[in-house]
C-alpha positions as CSV (number, residue, x, y, z in Angstrom):
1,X,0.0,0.0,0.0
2,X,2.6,2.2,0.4
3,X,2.6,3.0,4.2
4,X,5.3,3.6,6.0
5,X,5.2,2.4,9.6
6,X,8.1,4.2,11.1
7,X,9.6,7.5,9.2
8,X,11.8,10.2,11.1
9,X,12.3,13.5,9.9
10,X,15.7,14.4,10.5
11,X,15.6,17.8,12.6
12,X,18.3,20.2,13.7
13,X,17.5,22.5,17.0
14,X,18.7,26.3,16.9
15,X,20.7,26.9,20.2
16,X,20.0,30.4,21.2
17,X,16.3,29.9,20.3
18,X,15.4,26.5,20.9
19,X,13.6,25.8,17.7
20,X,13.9,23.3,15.8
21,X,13.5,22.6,12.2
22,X,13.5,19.4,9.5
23,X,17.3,19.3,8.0
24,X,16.1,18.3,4.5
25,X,13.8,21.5,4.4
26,X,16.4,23.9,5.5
27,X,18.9,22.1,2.8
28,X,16.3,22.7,0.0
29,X,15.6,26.4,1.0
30,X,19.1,26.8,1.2
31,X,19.4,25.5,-2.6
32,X,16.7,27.6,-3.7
33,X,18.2,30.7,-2.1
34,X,21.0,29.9,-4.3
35,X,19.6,29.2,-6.8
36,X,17.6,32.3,-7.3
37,X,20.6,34.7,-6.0
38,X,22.7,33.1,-9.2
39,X,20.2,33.8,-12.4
40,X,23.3,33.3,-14.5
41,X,24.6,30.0,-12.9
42,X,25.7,27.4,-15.5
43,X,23.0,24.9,-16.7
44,X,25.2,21.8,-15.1
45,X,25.8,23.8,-12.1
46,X,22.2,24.2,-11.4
47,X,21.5,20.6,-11.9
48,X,23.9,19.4,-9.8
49,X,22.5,21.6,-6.9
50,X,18.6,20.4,-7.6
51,X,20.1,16.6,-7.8
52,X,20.8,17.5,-4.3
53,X,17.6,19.3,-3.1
54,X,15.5,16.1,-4.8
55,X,17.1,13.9,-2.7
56,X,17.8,16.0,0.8
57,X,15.2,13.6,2.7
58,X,17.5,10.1,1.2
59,X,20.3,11.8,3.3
60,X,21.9,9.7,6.4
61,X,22.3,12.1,9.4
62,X,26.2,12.2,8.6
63,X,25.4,13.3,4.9
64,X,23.0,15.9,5.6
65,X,24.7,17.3,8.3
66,X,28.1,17.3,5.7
67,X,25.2,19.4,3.0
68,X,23.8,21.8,5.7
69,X,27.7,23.2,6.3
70,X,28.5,23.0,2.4
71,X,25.3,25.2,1.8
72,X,26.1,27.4,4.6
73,X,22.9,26.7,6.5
74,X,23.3,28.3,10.0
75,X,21.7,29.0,12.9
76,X,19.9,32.3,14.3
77,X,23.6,33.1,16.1
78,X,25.8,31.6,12.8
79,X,26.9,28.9,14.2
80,X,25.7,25.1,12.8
81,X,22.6,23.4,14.2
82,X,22.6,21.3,16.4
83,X,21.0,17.6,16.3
Protein backbone atom coordinates (compact mmCIF):
# COMPACT_ATOMS: atom_id res chain seq x y z
CA UNK A 1 0.00 0.00 0.00
CA UNK A 2 2.56 2.16 0.45
CA UNK A 3 2.63 2.96 4.19
CA UNK A 4 5.29 3.57 6.04
CA UNK A 5 5.25 2.43 9.65
CA UNK A 6 8.12 4.25 11.08
CA UNK A 7 9.61 7.48 9.19
CA UNK A 8 11.79 10.19 11.13
CA UNK A 9 12.26 13.54 9.85
CA UNK A 10 15.72 14.39 10.50
CA UNK A 11 15.59 17.84 12.57
CA UNK A 12 18.34 20.21 13.73
CA UNK A 13 17.53 22.50 17.04
CA UNK A 14 18.74 26.32 16.93
CA UNK A 15 20.69 26.90 20.21
CA UNK A 16 19.97 30.35 21.19
CA UNK A 17 16.29 29.94 20.32
CA UNK A 18 15.38 26.52 20.88
CA UNK A 19 13.59 25.83 17.70
CA UNK A 20 13.89 23.31 15.78
CA UNK A 21 13.54 22.57 12.24
CA UNK A 22 13.47 19.37 9.47
CA UNK A 23 17.34 19.28 8.03
CA UNK A 24 16.08 18.35 4.46
CA UNK A 25 13.76 21.53 4.36
CA UNK A 26 16.35 23.86 5.54
CA UNK A 27 18.87 22.11 2.81
CA UNK A 28 16.26 22.70 0.01
CA UNK A 29 15.65 26.40 0.97
CA UNK A 30 19.08 26.84 1.21
CA UNK A 31 19.36 25.46 -2.64
CA UNK A 32 16.72 27.55 -3.68
CA UNK A 33 18.21 30.65 -2.10
CA UNK A 34 21.03 29.89 -4.31
CA UNK A 35 19.62 29.22 -6.84
CA UNK A 36 17.56 32.29 -7.34
CA UNK A 37 20.55 34.70 -6.05
CA UNK A 38 22.75 33.08 -9.19
CA UNK A 39 20.24 33.82 -12.39
CA UNK A 40 23.29 33.34 -14.54
CA UNK A 41 24.57 30.04 -12.90
CA UNK A 42 25.70 27.36 -15.53
CA UNK A 43 23.02 24.85 -16.74
CA UNK A 44 25.22 21.81 -15.14
CA UNK A 45 25.78 23.82 -12.08
CA UNK A 46 22.21 24.16 -11.42
CA UNK A 47 21.53 20.59 -11.87
CA UNK A 48 23.92 19.38 -9.79
CA UNK A 49 22.53 21.61 -6.90
CA UNK A 50 18.63 20.36 -7.63
CA UNK A 51 20.14 16.63 -7.77
CA UNK A 52 20.82 17.54 -4.31
CA UNK A 53 17.59 19.31 -3.09
CA UNK A 54 15.53 16.15 -4.81
CA UNK A 55 17.11 13.87 -2.72
CA UNK A 56 17.85 16.00 0.83
CA UNK A 57 15.16 13.65 2.68
CA UNK A 58 17.53 10.12 1.17
CA UNK A 59 20.27 11.79 3.31
CA UNK A 60 21.94 9.69 6.38
CA UNK A 61 22.32 12.05 9.43
CA UNK A 62 26.21 12.17 8.64
CA UNK A 63 25.41 13.27 4.85
CA UNK A 64 22.96 15.88 5.60
CA UNK A 65 24.73 17.33 8.31
CA UNK A 66 28.08 17.34 5.74
CA UNK A 67 25.20 19.39 2.95
CA UNK A 68 23.76 21.78 5.69
CA UNK A 69 27.73 23.16 6.30
CA UNK A 70 28.51 22.97 2.38
CA UNK A 71 25.28 25.17 1.79
CA UNK A 72 26.10 27.36 4.59
CA UNK A 73 22.86 26.68 6.50
CA UNK A 74 23.25 28.26 10.03
CA UNK A 75 21.69 29.04 12.90
CA UNK A 76 19.88 32.34 14.28
CA UNK A 77 23.59 33.14 16.09
CA UNK A 78 25.79 31.64 12.75
CA UNK A 79 26.86 28.93 14.24
CA UNK A 80 25.71 25.06 12.85
CA UNK A 81 22.64 23.44 14.16
CA UNK A 82 22.58 21.27 16.40
CA UNK A 83 21.03 17.62 16.34
Amino acid sequence: SGHVDRFTDLMVKDPVSGECFRADKLLEDAIDELIEENPDMPAVEKEGHLRIQIQADAFSPAELDEQLVKYGCKASNDEPYGP
